[in-house]
PLY file of the C-alpha trace (Angstrom):
ply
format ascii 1.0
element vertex 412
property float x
property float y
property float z
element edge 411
property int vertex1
property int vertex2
end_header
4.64 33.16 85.35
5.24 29.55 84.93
4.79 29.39 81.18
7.25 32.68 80.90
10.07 30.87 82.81
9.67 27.39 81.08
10.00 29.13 77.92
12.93 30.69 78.47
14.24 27.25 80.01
13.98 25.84 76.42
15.28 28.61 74.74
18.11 28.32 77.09
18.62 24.98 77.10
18.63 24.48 73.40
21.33 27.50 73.34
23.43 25.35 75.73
22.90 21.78 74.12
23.98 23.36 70.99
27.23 25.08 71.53
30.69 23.40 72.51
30.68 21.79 75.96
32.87 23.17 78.70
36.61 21.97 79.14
36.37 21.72 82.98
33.95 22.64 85.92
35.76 26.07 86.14
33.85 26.94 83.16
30.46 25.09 84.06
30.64 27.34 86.80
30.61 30.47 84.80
27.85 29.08 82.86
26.07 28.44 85.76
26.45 32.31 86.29
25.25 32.96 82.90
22.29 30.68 83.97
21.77 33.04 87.22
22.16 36.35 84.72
19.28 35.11 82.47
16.71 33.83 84.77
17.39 37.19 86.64
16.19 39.32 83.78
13.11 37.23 83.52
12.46 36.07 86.83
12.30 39.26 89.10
10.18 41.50 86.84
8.06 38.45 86.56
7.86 37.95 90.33
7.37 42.09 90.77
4.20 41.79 88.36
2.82 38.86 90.01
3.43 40.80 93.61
1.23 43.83 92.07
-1.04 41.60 90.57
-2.02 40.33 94.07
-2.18 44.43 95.01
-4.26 45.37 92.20
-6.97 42.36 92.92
-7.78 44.05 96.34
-7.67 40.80 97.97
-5.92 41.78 101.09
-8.41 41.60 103.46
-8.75 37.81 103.04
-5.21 37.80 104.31
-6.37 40.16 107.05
-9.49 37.46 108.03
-6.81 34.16 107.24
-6.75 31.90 109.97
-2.69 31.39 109.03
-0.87 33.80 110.62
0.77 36.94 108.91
4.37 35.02 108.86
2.67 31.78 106.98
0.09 34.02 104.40
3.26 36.30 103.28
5.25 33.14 102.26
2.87 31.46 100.70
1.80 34.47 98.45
5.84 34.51 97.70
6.11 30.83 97.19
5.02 31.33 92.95
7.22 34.09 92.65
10.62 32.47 94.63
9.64 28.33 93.45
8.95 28.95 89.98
12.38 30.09 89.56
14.35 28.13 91.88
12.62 25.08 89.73
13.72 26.20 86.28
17.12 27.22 87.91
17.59 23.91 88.97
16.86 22.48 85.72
19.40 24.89 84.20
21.94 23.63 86.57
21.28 19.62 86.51
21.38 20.24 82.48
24.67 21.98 82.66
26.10 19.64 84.76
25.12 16.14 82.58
26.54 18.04 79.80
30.05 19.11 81.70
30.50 15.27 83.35
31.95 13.37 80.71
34.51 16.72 79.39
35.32 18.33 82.65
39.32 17.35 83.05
39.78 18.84 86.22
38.63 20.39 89.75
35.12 19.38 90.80
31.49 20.07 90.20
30.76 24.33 91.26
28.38 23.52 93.93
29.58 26.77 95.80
28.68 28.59 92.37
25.33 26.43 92.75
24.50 27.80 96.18
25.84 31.36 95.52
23.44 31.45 92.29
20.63 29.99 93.76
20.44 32.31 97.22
20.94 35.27 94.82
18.12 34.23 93.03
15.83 33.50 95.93
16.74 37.04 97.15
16.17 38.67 93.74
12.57 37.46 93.45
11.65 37.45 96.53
12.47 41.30 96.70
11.06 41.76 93.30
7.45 40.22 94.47
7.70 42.93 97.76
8.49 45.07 95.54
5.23 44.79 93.60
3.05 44.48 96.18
4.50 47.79 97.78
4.49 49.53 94.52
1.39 47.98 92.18
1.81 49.86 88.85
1.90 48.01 86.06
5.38 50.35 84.95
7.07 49.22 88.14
8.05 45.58 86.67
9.19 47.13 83.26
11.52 50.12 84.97
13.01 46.93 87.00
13.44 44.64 84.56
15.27 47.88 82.05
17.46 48.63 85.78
18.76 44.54 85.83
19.15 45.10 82.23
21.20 48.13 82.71
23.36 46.85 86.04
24.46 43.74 84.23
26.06 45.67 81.27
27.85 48.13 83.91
28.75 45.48 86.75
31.68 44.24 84.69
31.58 40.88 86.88
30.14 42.24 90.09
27.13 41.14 90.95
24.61 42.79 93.46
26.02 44.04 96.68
29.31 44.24 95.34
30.14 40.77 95.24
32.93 39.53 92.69
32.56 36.74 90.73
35.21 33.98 90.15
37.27 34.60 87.39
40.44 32.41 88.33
41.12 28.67 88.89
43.35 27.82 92.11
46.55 25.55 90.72
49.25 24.02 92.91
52.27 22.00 91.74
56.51 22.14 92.44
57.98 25.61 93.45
58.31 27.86 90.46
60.89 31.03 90.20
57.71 32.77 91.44
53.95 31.11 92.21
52.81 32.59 89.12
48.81 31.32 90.30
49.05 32.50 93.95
46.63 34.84 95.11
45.65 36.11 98.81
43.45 33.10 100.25
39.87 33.83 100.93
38.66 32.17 104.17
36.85 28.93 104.40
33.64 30.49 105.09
33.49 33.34 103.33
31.78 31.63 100.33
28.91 30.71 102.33
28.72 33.94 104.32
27.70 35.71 100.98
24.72 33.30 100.39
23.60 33.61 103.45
23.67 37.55 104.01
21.36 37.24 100.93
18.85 34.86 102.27
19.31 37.76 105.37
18.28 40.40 102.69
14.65 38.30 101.75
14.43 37.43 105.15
14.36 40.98 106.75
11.82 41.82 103.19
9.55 39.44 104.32
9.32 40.44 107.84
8.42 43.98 106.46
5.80 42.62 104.35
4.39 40.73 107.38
4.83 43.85 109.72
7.01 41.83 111.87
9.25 44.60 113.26
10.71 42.73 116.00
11.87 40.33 113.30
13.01 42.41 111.01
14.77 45.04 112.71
17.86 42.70 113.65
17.42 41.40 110.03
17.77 44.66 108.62
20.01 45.63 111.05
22.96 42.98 109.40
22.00 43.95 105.95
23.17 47.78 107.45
26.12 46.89 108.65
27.47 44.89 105.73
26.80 48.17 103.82
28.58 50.19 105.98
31.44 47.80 106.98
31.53 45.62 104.07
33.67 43.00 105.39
33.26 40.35 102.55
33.01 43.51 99.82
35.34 43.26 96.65
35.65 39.53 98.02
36.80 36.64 95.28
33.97 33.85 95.73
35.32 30.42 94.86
33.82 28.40 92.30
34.43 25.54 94.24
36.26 23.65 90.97
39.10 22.08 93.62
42.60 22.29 92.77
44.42 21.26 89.48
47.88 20.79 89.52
50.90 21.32 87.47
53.00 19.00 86.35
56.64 20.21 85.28
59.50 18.34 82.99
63.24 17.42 84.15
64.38 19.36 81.38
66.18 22.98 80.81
64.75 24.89 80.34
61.60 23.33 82.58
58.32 23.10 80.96
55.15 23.20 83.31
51.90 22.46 82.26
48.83 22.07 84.36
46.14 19.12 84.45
43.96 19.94 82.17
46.08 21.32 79.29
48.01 18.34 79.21
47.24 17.42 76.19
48.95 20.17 74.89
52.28 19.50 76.35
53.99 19.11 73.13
52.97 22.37 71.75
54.79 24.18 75.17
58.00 21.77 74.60
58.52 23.00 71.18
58.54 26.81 72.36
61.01 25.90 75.26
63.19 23.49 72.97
63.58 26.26 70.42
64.75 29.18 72.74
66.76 27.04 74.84
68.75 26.02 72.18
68.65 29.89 70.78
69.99 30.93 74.45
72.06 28.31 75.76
73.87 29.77 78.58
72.56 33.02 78.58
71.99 35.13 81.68
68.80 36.50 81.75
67.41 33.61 79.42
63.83 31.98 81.11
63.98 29.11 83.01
60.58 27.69 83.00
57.88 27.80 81.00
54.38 27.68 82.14
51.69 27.03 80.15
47.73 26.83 81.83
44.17 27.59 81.03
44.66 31.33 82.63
48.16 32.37 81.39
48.59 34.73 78.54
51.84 35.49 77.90
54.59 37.64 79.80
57.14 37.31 82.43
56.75 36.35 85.84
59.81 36.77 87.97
61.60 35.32 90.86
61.83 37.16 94.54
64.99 38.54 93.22
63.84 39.49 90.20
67.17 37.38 88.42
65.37 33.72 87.21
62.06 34.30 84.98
59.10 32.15 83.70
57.80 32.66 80.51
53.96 32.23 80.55
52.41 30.77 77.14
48.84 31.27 75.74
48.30 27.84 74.15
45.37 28.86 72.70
47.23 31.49 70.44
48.68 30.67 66.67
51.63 28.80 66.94
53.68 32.23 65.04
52.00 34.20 67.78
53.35 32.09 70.76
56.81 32.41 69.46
56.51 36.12 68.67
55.33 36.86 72.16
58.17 34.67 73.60
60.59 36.43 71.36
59.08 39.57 72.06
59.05 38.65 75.87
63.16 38.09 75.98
63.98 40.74 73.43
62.56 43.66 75.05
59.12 43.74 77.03
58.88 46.53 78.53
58.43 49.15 76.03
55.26 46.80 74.36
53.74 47.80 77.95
55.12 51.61 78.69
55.50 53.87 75.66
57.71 55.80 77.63
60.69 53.52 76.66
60.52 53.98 73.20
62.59 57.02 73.16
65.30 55.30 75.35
65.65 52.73 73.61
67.70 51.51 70.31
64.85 49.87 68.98
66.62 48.68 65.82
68.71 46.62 67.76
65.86 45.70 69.86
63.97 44.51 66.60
67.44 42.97 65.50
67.57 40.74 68.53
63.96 39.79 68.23
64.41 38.79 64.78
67.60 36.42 65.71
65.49 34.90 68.19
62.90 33.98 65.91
62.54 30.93 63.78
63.13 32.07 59.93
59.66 31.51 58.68
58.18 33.71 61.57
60.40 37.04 60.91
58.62 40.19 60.21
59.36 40.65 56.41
58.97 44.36 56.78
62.00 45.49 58.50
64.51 48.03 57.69
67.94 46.82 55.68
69.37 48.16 58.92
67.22 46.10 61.31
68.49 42.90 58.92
72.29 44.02 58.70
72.07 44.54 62.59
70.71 40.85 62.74
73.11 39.53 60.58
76.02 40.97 62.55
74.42 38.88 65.60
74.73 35.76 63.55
78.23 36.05 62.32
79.24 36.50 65.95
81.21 33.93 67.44
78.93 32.19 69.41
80.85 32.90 73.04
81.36 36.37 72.25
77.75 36.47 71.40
76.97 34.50 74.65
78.54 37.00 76.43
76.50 39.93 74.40
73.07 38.43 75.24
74.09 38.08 79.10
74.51 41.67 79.02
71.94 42.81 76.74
69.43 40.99 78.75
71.29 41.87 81.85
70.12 45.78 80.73
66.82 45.10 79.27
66.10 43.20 82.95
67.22 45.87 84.57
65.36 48.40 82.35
68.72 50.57 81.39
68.45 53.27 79.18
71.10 52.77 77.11
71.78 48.79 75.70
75.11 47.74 74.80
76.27 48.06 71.45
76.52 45.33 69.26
80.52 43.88 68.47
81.39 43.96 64.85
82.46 41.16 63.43
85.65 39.99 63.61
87.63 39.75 60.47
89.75 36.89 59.34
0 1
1 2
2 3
3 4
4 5
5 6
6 7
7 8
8 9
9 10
10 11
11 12
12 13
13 14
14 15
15 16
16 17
17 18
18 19
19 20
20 21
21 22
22 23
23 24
24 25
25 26
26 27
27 28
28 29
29 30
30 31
31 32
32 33
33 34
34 35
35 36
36 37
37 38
38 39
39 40
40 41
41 42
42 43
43 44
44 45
45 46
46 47
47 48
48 49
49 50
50 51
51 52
52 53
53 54
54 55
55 56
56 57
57 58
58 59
59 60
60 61
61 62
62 63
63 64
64 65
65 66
66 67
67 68
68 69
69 70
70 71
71 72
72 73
73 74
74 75
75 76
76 77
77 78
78 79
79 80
80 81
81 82
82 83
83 84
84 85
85 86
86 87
87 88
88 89
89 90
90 91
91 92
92 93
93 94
94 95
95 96
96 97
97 98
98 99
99 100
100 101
101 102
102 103
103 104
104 105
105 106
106 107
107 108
108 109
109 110
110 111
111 112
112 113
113 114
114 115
115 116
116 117
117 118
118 119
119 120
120 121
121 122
122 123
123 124
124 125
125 126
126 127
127 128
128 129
129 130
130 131
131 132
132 133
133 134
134 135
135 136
136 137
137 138
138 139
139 140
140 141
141 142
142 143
143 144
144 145
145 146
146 147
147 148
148 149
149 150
150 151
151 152
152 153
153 154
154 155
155 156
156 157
157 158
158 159
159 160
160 161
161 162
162 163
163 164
164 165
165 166
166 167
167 168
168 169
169 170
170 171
171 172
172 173
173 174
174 175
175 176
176 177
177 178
178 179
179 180
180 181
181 182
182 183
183 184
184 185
185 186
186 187
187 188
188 189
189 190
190 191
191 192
192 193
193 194
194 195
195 196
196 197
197 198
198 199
199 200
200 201
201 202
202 203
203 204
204 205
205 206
206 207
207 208
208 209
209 210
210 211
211 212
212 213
213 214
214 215
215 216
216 217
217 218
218 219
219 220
220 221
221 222
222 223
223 224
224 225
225 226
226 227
227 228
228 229
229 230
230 231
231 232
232 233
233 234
234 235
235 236
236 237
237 238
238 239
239 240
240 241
241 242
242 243
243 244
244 245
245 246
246 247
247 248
248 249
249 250
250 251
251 252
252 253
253 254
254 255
255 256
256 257
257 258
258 259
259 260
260 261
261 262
262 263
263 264
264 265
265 266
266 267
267 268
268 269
269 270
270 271
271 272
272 273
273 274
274 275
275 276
276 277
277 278
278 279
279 280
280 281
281 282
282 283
283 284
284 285
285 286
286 287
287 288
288 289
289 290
290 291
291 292
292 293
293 294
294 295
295 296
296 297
297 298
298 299
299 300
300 301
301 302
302 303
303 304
304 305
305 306
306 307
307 308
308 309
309 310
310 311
311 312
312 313
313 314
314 315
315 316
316 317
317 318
318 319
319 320
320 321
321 322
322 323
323 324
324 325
325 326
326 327
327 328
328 329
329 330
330 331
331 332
332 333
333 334
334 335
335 336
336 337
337 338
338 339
339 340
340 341
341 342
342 343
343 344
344 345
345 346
346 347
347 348
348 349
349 350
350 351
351 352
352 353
353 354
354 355
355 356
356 357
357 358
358 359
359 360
360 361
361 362
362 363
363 364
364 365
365 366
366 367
367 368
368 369
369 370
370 371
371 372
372 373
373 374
374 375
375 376
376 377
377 378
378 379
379 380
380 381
381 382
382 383
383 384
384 385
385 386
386 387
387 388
388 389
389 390
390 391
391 392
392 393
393 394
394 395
395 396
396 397
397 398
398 399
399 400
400 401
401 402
402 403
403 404
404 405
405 406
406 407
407 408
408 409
409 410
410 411
């Protein structure tokens, strides 16, 4: 069992040493869950084997004749199949960690990740050796290995029990239109609840395996109710990376960027500079824009649904950013709900989107009446075409069927 897991230690390892190292601890953390994912699909069908091994040697009347008791003989025929792991595990984790301290920019080391991972573990072999020795067919370890196999590419981030994994950083900076990062706090204790409720699970295995049903029945009697009353199900466990704030500019539009993407500030500013200029004074025009390691792009809105935030994906082509932007002021809503297409005049809603767009990064396939409409947008005066934006935007907030039409010029 040892050999198996130190093999696929190095295999691992070399995989990690190899690729690009993580930005911050939010993503050692889910590497440390792609740690837990691996060793699971080699750890617990190795544990189940070695638990059947034991089975199939008929040695368990020299348990029966041990002078240890029953509570001390069923650990220590678990201790291969729950330390071997834990060992490489750890391993895993101090190697992910060295290679994460001199990159990570923000937040702080995962150990709630660390402690999550490692009590899942501890639970999944341990079960898997109880397993064996309950059931000692040599087809027992392959069937479990193909259903942790199976479960991973169905959980789609839930892990066993029904227990999400993190897939957000926490952020905190000055008061936005909206708190684009807020979410519904989880309690201080809850990470540590789920941890322990597994050790709870190999605890209340154990006792079985010992026949210790005084033991065991309150032990299994938790596990029970957490199935029935789920209290911490669908829960968000924290990673544990700490906070990273935001830091936003004096300017107008504001431009908000958080810790870690700092570096990057420049490549926000030149979005904001460009549409603030484009919409100077326009109702309905963002006033911030956020830029952070989790936003996209889209809209997030203010209480009253009147001031906006654009959200940038700095990650994107710089074309892309200002097409979503553009796309983003223009018209969203029909991108997300087909329904709006046929309520909407989308040549002028391409028209607009084209005007808002640097030159180089206009679609070169529209219609001559898409580029006449855009045209006529130009030659406005720009207060009369001030006063057209506030109320185009004005409708497009306010998701109107009908936009207002476009002035025609106005002749000499």
């Amino acid at each position: 069992m040892g050999a198996g897991l130190l093999t696929g230690l190095l295999v691992y390892a070399t995989l990690a040493a190899t690729s690009d190292p993580p930005s911050d601890w939010f993503a050692t953390g889910a590497e440390i869950h792609d740690a837990l994912t691996f060793l699971q699909l080699v750890s617990v069908p190795l544990a189940c084997w070695q638990g059947g091994l034991e089975a199939r040697a008929g040695t368990g009347w020299t348990v029966e004749c041990a002078v240890r008791g029953p509570w001390t003989t069923t650990l220590l025929s678990l201790a291969p199949s729950v330390l071997w792991p834990c060992a490489v595990f750890g391993a895993l984790v101090a190697v992910l960690l060295a290679r994460a301290w001199p990159h990570a920019t923000a937040g702080s080391p995962p150990l709630a990740a660390v402690a999550y991972s490692a009590a899942l573990l501890i639970t999944m072999a341990g079960l898997g050796h109880v397993l064996g020795c309950l059931l000692p067919l040599r087809i027992v370890p392959v069937l479990l290995g193909a259903a942790l196999y199976a479960q991973r590419l169905v959980s789609f981030g839930e892990d066993v029990l029904g227990v999400e994994y993190p897939t957000r950083r926490t952020y905190d900076g000055p008061t936005l239109p909206r708190d684009v990062w807020s979410e519904e706090s989880t309690s201080p204790w809850l990470p540590w609840a789920v941890p322990a409720l597994l050790v709870t699970v190999v605890l209340a295995a154990v006792a079985v395996r010992a026949r210790r049903w005084f033991a065991a029945g309150p032990l299994l009697l938790a596990v029970v109710l957490f199935g029935v009353v789920r209290p911490l199900g669908g829960a968000v466990l924290e990673p544990g990376v700490g906070t990273i704030p935001v830091h936003c500019s004096n300017d107008t539009p504001v431009v908000c960027v958080s810790a870690d993407r700092e570096a990057q500030r420049s490549e926000l500013a030149d979005v904001a500079d460009h549409f603030g200029r484009r919409i100077d004074g326009v109702r309905g025009a963002p006033t911030h824009y956020l830029a952070t390691a989790d936003t996209t792009f889209g809209r997030a809105f203010a209480a009253d649904e009147e001031a906006w935030t654009a959200e940038i994906e700095l990650g994107s082509p710089r074309a892309t950013r200002f097409r979503n932007v553009a796309n983003d002021i223009a018209e969203p809503y029909w991108i997300y709900d087909p329904a709006y297409e046929g309520h909407r005049d989308l040549a002028l809603v391409k028209a607009v989107t084209d005007w808002l767009l640097p030159a180089p990064y206009r679609p070169k396939d529209r219609s001559p009446h898409v580029r006449r409409l855009a045209a006529r947008l130009t030659a406005l005066p720009e207060p009369t075409r001030t006063a057209w934006l506030s109320r185009y935007l004005t409708a497009v907030q306010n998701r109107d069927d009908r936009l207002p039409q476009l002035p025609k010029a106005e002749t000499p």
